[in-house]
N, CA, C and O of each residue as an XYZ file, in Angstrom:
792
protein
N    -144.449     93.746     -1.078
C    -145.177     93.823     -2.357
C    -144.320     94.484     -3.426
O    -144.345     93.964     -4.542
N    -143.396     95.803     -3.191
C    -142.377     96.306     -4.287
C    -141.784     95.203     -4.841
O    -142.038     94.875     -6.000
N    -140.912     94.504     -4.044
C    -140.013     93.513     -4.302
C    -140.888     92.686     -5.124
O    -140.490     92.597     -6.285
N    -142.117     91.966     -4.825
C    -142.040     91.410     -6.154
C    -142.672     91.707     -7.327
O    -142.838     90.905     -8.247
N    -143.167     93.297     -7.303
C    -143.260     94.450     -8.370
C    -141.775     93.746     -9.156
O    -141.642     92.692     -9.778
N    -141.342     94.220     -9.007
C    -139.821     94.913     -9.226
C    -139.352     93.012    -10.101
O    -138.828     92.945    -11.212
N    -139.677     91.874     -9.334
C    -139.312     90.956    -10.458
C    -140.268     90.750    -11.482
O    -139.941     90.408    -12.618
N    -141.407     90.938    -11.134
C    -142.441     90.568    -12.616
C    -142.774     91.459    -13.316
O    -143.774     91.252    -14.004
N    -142.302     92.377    -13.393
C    -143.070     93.786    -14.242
C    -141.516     94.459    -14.498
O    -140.746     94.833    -13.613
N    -141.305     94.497    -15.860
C    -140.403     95.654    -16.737
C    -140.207     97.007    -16.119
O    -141.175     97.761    -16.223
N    -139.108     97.480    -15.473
C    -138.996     98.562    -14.875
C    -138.699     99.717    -16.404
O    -137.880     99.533    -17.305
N    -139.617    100.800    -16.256
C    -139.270    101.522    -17.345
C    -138.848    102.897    -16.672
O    -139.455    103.428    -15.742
N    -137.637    103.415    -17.332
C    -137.394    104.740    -16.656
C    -137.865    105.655    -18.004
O    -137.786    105.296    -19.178
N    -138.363    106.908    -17.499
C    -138.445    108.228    -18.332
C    -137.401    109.186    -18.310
O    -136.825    109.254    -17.224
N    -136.874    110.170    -19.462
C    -135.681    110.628    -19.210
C    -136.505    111.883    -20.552
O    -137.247    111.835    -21.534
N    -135.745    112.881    -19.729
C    -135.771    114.317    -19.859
C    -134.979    114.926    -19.646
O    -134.019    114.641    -18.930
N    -135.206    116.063    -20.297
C    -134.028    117.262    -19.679
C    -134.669    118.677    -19.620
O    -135.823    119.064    -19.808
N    -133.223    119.472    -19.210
C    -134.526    120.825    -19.296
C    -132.630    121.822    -19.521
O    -131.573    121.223    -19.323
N    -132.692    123.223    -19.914
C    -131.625    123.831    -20.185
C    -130.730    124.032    -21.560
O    -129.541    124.342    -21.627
N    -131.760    123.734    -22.756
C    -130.827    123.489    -23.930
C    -130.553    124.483    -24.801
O    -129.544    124.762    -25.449
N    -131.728    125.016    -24.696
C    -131.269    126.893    -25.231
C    -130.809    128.157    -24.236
O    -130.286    129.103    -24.825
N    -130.931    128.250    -22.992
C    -130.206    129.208    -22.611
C    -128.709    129.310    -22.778
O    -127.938    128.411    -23.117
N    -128.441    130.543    -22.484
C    -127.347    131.642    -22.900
C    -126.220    131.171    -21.761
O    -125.021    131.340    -21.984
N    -126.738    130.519    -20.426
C    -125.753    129.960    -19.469
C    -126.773    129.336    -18.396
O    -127.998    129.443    -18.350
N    -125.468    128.328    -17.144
C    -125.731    127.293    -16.642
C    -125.370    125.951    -17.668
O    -124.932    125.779    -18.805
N    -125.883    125.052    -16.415
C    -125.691    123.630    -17.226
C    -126.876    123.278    -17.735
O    -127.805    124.046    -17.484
N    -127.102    122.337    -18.378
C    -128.167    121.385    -19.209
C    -128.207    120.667    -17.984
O    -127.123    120.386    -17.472
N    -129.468    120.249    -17.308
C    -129.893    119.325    -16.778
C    -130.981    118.042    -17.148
O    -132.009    118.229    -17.799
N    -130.676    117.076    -16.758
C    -131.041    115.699    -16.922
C    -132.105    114.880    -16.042
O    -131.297    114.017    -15.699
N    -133.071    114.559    -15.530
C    -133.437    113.227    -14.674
C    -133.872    111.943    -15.829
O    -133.942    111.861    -17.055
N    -134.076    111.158    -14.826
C    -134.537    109.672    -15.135
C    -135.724    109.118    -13.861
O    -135.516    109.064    -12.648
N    -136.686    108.838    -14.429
C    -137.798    108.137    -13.147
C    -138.376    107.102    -13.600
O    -138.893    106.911    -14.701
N    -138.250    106.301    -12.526
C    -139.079    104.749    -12.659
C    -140.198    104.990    -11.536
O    -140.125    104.805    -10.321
N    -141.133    105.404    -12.230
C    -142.689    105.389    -11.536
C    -142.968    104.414    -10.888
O    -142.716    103.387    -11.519
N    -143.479    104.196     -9.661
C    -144.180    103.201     -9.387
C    -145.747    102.850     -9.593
O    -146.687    103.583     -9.285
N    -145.822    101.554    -10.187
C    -147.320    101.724    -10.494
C    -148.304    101.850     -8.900
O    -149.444    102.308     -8.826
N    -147.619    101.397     -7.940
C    -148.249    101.329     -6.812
C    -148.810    102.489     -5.846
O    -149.273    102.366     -4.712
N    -148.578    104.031     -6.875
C    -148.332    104.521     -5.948
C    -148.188    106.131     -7.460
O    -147.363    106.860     -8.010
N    -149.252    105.901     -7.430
C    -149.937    106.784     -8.749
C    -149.662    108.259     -8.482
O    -150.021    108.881     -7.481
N    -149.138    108.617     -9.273
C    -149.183    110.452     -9.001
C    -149.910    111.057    -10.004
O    -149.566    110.726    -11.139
N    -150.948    111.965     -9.904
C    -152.093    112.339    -10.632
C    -151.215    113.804    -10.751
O    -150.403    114.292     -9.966
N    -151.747    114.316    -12.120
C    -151.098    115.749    -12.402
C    -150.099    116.064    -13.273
O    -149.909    117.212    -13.676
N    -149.210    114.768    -13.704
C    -148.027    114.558    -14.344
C    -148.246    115.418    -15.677
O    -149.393    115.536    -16.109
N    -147.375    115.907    -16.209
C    -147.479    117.269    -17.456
C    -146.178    117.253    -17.824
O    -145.271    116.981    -17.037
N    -145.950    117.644    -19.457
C    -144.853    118.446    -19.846
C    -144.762    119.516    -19.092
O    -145.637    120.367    -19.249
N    -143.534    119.795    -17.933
C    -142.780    120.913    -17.296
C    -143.329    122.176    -17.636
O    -143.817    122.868    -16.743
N    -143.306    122.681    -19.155
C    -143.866    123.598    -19.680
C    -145.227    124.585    -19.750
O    -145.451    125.770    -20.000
N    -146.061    123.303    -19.354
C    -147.761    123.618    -19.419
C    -147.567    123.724    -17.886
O    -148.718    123.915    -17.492
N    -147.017    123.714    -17.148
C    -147.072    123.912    -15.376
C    -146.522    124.944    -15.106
O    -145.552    125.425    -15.693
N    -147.294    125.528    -13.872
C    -146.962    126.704    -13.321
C    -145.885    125.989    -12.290
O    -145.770    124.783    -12.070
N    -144.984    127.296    -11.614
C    -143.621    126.531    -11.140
C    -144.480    126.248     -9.963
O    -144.375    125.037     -9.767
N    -145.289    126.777     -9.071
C    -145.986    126.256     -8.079
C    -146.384    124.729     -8.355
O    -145.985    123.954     -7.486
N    -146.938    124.292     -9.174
C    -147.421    122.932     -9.473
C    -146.153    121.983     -9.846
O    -146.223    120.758     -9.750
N    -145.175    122.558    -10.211
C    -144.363    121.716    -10.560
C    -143.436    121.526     -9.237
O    -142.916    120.441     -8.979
N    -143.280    122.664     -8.434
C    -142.969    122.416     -7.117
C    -143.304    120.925     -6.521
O    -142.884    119.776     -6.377
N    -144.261    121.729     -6.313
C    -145.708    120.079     -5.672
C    -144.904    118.772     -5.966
O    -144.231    118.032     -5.249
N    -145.241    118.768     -7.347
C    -145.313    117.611     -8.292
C    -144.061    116.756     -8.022
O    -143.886    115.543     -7.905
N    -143.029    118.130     -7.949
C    -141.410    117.510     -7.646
C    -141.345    116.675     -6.266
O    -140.950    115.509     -6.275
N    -141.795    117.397     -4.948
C    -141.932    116.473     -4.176
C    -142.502    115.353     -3.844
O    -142.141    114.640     -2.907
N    -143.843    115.042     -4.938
C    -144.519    114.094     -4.580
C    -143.498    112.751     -5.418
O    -143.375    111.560     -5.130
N    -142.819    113.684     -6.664
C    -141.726    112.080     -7.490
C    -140.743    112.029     -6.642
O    -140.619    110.897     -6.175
N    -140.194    112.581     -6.355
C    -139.224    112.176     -5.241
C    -139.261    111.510     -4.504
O    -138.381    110.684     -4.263
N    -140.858    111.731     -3.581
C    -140.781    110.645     -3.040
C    -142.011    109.293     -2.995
O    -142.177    108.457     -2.107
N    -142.575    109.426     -3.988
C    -143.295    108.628     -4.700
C    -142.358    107.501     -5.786
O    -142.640    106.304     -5.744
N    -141.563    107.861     -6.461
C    -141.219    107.441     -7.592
C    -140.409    106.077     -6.997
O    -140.228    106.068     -5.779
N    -140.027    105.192     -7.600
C    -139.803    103.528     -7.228
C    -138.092    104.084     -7.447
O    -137.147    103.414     -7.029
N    -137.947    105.217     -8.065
C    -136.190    105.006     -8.336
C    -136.555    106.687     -9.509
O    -137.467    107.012    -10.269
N    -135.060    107.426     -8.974
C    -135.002    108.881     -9.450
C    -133.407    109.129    -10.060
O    -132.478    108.499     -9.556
N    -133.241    109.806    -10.844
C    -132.020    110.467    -10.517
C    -132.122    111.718    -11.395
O    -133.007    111.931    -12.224
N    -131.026    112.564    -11.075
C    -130.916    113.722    -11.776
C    -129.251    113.773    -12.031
O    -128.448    113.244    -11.263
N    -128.886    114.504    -13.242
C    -127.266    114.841    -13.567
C    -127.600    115.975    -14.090
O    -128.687    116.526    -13.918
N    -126.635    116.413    -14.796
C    -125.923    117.410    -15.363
C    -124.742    117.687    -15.982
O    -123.723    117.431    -15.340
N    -124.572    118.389    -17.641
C    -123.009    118.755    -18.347
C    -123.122    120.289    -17.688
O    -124.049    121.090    -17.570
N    -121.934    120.291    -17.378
C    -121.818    122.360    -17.045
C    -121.870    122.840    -18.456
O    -122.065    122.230    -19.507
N    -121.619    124.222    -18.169
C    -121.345    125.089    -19.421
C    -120.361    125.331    -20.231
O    -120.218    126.047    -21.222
N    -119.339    124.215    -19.317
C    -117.555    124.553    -19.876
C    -117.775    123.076    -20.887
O    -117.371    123.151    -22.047
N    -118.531    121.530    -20.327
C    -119.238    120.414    -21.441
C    -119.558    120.712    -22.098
O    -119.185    120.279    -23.188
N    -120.733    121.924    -21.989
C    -121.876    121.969    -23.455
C    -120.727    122.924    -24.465
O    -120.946    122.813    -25.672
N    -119.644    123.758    -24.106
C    -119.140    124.442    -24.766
C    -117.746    123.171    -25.737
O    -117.409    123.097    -26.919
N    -117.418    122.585    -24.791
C    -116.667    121.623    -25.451
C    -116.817    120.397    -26.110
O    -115.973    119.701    -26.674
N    -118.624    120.159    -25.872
C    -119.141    119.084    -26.775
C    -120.005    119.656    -27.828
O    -119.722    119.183    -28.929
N    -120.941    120.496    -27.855
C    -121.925    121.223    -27.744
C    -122.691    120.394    -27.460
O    -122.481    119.218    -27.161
N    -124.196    121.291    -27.580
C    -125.336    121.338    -26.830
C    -125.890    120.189    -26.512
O    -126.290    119.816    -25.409
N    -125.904    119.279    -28.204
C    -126.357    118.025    -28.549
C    -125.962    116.890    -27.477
O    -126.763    116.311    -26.743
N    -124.498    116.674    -27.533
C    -123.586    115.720    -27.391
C    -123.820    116.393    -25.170
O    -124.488    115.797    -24.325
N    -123.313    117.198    -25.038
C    -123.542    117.477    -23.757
C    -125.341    116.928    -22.806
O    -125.549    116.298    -21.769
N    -126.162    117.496    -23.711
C    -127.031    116.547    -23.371
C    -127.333    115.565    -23.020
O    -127.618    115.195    -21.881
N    -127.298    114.898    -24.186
C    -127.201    113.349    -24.467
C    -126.251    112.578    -23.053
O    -126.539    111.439    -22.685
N    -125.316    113.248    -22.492
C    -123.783    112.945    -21.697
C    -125.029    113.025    -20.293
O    -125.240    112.026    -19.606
N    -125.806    114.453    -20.026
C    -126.528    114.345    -18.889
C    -127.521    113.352    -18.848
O    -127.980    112.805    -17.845
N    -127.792    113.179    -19.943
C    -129.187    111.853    -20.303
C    -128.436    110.560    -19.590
O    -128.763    109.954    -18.570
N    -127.562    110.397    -20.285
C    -126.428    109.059    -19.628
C    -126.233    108.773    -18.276
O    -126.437    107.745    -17.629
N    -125.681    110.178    -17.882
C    -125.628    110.513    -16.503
C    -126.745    110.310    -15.458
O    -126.252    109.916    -14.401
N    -128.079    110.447    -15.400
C    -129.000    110.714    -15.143
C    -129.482    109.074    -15.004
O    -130.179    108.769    -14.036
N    -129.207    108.342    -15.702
C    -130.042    106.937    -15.938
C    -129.081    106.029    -15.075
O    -129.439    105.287    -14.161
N    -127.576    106.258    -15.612
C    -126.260    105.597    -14.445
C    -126.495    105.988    -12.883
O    -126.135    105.396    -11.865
N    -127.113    107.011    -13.028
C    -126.860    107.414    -11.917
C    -128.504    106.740    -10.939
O    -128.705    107.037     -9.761
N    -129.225    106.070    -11.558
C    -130.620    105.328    -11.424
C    -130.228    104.677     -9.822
O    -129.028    104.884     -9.638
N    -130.699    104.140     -8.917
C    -130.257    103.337     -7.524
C    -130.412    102.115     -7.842
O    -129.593    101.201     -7.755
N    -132.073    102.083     -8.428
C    -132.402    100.838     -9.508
C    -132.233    100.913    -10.512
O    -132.714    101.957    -10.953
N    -131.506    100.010    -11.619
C    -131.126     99.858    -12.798
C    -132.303     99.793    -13.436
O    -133.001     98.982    -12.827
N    -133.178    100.475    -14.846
C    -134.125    100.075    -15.421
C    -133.986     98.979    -16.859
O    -132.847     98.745    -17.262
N    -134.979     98.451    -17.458
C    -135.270     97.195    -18.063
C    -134.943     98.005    -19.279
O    -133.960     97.663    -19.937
N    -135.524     98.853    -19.585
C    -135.410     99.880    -21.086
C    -135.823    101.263    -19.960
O    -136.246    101.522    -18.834
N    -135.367    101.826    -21.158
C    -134.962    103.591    -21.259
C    -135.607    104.232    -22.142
O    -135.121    104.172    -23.272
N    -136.843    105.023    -21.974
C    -138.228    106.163    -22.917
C    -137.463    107.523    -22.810
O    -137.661    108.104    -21.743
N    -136.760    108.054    -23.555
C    -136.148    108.998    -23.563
C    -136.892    110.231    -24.795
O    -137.140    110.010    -25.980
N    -137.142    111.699    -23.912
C    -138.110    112.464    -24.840
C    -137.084    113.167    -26.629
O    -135.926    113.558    -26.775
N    -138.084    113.039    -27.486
C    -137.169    113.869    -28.463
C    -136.796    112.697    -29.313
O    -137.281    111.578    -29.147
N    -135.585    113.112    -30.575
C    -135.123    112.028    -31.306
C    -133.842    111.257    -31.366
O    -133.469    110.371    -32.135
N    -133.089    112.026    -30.008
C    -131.983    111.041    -29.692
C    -131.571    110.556    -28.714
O    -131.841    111.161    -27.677
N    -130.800    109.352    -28.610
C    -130.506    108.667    -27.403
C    -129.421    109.306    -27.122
O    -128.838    110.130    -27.827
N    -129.043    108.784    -25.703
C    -127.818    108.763    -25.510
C    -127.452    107.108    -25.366
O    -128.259    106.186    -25.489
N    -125.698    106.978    -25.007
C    -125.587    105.777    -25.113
C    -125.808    104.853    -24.084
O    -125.222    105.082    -23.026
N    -126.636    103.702    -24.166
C    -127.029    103.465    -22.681
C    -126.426    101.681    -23.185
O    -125.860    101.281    -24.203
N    -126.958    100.861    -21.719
C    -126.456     99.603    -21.816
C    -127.661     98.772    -21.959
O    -127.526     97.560    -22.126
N    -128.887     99.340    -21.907
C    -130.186     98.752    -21.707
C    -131.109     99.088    -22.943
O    -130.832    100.138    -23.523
N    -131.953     98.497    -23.332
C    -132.722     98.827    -24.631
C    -133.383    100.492    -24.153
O    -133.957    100.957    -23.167
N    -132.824    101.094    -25.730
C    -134.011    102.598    -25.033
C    -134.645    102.967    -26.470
O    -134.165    102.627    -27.551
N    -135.858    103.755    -26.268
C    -136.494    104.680    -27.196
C    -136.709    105.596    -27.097
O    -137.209    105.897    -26.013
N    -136.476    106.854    -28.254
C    -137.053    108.197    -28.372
C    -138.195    108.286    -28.907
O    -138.730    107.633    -29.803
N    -138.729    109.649    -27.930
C    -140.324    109.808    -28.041
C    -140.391    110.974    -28.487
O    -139.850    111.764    -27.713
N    -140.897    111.541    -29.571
C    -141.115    113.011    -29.617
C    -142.540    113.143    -29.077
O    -143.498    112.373    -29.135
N    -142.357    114.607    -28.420
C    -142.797    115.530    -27.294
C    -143.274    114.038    -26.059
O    -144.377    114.152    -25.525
N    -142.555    112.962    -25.755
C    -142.996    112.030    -25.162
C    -143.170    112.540    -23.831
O    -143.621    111.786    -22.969
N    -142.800    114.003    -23.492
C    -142.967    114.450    -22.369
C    -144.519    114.967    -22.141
O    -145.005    115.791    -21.366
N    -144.985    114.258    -22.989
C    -147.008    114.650    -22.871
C    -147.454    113.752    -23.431
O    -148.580    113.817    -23.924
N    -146.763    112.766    -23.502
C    -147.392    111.218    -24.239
C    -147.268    110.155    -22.918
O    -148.266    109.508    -22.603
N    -145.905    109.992    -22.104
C    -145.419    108.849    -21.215
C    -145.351    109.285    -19.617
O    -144.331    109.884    -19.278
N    -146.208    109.068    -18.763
C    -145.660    110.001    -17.454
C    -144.608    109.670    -17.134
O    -144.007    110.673    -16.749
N    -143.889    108.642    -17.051
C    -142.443    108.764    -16.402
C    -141.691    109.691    -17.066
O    -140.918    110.252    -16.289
N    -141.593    110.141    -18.388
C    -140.880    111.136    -19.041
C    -141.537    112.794    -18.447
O    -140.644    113.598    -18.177
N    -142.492    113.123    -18.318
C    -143.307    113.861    -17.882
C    -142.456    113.979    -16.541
O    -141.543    114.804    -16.559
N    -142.637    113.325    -15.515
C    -141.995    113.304    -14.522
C    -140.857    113.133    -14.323
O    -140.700    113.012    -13.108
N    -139.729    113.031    -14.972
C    -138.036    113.342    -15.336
C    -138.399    114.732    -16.009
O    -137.529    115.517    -15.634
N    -139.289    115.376    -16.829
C    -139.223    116.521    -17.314
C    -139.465    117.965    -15.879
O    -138.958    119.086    -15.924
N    -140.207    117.513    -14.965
C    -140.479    118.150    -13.943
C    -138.865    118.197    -13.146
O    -138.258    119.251    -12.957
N    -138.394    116.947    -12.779
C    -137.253    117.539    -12.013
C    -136.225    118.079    -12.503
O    -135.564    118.968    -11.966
N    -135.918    117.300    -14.128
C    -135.204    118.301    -14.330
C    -135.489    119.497    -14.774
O    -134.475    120.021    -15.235
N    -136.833    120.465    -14.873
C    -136.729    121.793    -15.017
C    -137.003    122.428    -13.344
O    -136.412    123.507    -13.378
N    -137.402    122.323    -12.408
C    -137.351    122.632    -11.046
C    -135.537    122.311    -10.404
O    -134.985    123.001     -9.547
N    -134.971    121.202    -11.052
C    -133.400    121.215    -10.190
C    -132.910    122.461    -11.190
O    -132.174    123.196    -10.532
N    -133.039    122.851    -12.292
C    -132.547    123.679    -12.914
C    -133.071    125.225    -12.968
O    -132.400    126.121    -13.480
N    -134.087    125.385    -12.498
C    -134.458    126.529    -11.866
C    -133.855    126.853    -10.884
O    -133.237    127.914    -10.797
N    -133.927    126.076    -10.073
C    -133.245    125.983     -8.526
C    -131.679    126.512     -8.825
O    -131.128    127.564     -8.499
N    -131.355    125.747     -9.323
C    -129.637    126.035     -9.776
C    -129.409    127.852    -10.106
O    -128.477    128.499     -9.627
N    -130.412    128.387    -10.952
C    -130.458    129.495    -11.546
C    -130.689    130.629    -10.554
O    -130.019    131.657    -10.652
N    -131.683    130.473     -9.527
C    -131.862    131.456     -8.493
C    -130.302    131.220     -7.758
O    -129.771    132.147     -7.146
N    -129.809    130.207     -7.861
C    -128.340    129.815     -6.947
C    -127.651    130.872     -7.507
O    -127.395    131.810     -6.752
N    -127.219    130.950     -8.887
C    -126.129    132.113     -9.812
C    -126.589    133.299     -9.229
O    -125.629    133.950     -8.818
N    -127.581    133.805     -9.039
C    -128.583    135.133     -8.636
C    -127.754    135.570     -7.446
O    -127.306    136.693     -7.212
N    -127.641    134.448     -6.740
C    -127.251    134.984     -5.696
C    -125.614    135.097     -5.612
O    -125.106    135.687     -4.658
N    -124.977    134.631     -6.430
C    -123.845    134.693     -6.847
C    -123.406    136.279     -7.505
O    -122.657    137.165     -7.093
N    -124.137    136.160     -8.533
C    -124.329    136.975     -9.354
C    -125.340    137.998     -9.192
O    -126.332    137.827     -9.902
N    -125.347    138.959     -8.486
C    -126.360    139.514     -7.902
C    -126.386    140.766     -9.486
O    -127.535    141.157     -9.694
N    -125.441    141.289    -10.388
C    -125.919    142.229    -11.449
C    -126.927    141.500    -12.156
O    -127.792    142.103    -12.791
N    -126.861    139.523    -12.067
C    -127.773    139.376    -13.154
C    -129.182    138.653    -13.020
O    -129.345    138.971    -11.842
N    -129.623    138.371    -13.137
C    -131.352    138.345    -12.648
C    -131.382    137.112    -13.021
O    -132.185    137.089    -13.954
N    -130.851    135.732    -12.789
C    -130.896    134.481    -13.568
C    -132.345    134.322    -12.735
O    -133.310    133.951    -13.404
N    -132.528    134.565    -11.411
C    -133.724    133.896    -10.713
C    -135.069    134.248    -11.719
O    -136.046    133.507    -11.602
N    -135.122    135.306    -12.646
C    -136.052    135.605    -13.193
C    -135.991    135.439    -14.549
O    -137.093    135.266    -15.069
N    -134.979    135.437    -15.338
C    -134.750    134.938    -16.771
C    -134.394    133.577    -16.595
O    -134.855    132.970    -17.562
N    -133.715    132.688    -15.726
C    -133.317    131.530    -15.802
C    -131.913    131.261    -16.502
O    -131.418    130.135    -16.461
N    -131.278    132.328    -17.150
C    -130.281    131.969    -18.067
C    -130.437    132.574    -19.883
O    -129.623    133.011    -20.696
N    -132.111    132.271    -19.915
C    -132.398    132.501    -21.121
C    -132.515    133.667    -21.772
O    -132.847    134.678    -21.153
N    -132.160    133.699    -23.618
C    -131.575    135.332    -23.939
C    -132.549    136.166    -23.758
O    -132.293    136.955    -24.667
N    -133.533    136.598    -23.225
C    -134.747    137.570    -23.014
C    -133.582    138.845    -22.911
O    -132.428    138.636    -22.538
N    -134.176    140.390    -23.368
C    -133.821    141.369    -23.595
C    -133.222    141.939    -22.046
O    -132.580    142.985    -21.951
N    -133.593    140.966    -20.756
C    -133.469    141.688    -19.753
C    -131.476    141.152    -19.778
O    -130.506    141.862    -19.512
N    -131.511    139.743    -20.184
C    -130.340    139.105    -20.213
C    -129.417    139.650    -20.382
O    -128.572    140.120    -19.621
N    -129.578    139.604    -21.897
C    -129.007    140.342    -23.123
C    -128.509    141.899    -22.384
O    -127.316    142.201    -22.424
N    -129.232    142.565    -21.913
C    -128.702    144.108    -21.783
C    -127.680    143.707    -20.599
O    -126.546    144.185    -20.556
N    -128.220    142.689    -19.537
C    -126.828    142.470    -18.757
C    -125.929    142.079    -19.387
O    -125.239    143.039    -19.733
N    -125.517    141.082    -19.766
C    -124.387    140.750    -20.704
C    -123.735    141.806    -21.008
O    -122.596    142.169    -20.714
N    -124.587    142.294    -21.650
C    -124.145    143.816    -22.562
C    -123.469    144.916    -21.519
O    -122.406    145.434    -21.861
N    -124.013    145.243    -20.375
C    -124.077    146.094    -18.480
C    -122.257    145.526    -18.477
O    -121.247    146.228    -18.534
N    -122.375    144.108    -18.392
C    -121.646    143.984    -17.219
C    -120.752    142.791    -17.432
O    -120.217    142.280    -16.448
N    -120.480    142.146    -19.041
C    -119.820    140.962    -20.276
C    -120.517    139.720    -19.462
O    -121.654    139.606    -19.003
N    -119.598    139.000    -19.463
C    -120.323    137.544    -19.162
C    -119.028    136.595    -18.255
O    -117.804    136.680    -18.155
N    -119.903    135.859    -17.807
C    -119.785    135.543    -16.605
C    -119.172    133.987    -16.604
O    -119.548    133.226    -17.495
N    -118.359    133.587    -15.739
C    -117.861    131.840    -16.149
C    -119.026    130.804    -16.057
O    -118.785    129.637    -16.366
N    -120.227    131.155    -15.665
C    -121.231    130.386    -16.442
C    -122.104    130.372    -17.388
O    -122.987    129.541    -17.597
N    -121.684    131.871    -18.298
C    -121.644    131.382    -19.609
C    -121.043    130.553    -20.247
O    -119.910    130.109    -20.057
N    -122.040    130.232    -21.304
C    -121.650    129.303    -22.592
C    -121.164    130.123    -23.830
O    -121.757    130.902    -24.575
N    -119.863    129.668    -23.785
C    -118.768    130.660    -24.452
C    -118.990    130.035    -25.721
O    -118.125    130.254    -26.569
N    -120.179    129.139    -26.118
C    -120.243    128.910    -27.555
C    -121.668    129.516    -28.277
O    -122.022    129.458    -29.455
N    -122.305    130.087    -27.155
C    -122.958    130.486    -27.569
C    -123.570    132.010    -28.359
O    -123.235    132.809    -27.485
N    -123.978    132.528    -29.022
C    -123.963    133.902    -29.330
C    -124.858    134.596    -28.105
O    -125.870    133.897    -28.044
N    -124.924    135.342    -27.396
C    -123.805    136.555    -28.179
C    -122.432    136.902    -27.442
O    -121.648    137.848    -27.371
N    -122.582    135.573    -26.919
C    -121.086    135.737    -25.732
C    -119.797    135.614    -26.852
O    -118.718    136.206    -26.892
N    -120.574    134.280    -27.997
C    -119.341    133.465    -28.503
C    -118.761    135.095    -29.754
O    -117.642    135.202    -30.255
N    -119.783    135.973    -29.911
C    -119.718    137.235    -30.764
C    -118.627    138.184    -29.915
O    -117.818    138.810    -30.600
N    -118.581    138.286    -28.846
C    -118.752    139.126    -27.868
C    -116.542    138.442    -27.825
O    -115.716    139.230    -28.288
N    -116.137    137.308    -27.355
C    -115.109    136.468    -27.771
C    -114.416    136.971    -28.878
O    -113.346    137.578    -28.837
N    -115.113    136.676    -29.924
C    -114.388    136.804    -31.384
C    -114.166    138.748    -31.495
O    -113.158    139.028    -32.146
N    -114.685    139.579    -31.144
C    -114.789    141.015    -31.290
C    -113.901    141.493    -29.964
O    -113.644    142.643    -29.608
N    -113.535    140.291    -29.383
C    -112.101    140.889    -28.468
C    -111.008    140.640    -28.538
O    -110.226    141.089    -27.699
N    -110.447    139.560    -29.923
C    -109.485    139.084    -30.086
C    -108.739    140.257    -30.561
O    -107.552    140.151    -30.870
């Protein structure tokens, strides 16, 4: 029955990201082609979910979803493209990286990246389209995930609980203990922090 889903019906992927204002880590990306066969109830902008629910949620697209992927620019990309352009690169990444190729590309926000297939931007489409909704879930759970990873790397700095982002707890590490090669050396107050050591 997929198979001949898959020839008569427009495969649409959703594409999200999650990581664009923190202070370090990479920007992360997915792409999901929902299956209609096979409904996942609960779907949300990342944001309005508790990480418990988005937990859930992650396993049920994974392995619910007709076709997934996730990418990522590091922090040494977003510093040498910036934020924008690094994005956009994981957006790319994320859809190439599809198992199944999709028909068009619903991408959240007002820009594309460059793709080979017809795509559109959705603003806040991550609470308008569930497949975007559901690329918004993995990529903020693979990027959480990633962040408790530095933690443990980085045991002075608390990424498992700030995530990366400048909250005052950040900030005073930075400040404790400078910054770290997964900072984003373009960002303030690292990129401040750079220029006041030359």
């Amino acid at each position: 029955m997929r198979a001949v889903l898959q020839s008569t019906t427009a495969l649409i992927a959703g594409v999200d990201e999650a990581g664009r204002g923190p202070l370090a880590g990479a920007v992360v990306a997915a792409a999901v082609i929902l299956d209609p066969l096979r409904p996942i109830a609960g779907l949300a902008d990342s944001k309005v979910l508790s990480e418990n629910k988005r937990n859930a949620l992650y396993a049920l697209i994974t392995d619910c979803a007709l076709s997934w992927s996730i990418a990522s620019a590091s922090a040494e990309e977003i510093d040498e493209l910036n934020i924008l352009q690094a994005t956009l690169l994981a957006m790319q990444r994320a859809v190439m990286g599809l198992p199944i190729p999709p028909d068009e590309v619903l991408v959240d926000g007002n820009q594309l990246p460059v793709l080979s297939m017809p795509a559109q931007a959705i603003i806040k489409g991550d609470s308008k389209v569930q497949a975007i909704s559901a690329a918004s879930i993995l990529a903020k759970v693979t990027r959480d995930r990633m962040m408790v990873d530095y933690h443990k790397d980085y045991p002075d700095f608390s990424f498992h609980l700030h995530k990366g982002y400048g909250t005052k707890q950040h900030l005073a590490e930075i400040e404790k203990f400078g910054y770290l090669p997964v900072h984003r050396k373009t960002f303030a107050p690292i990129k401040h922090m750079l220029r006041d050591n030359r």
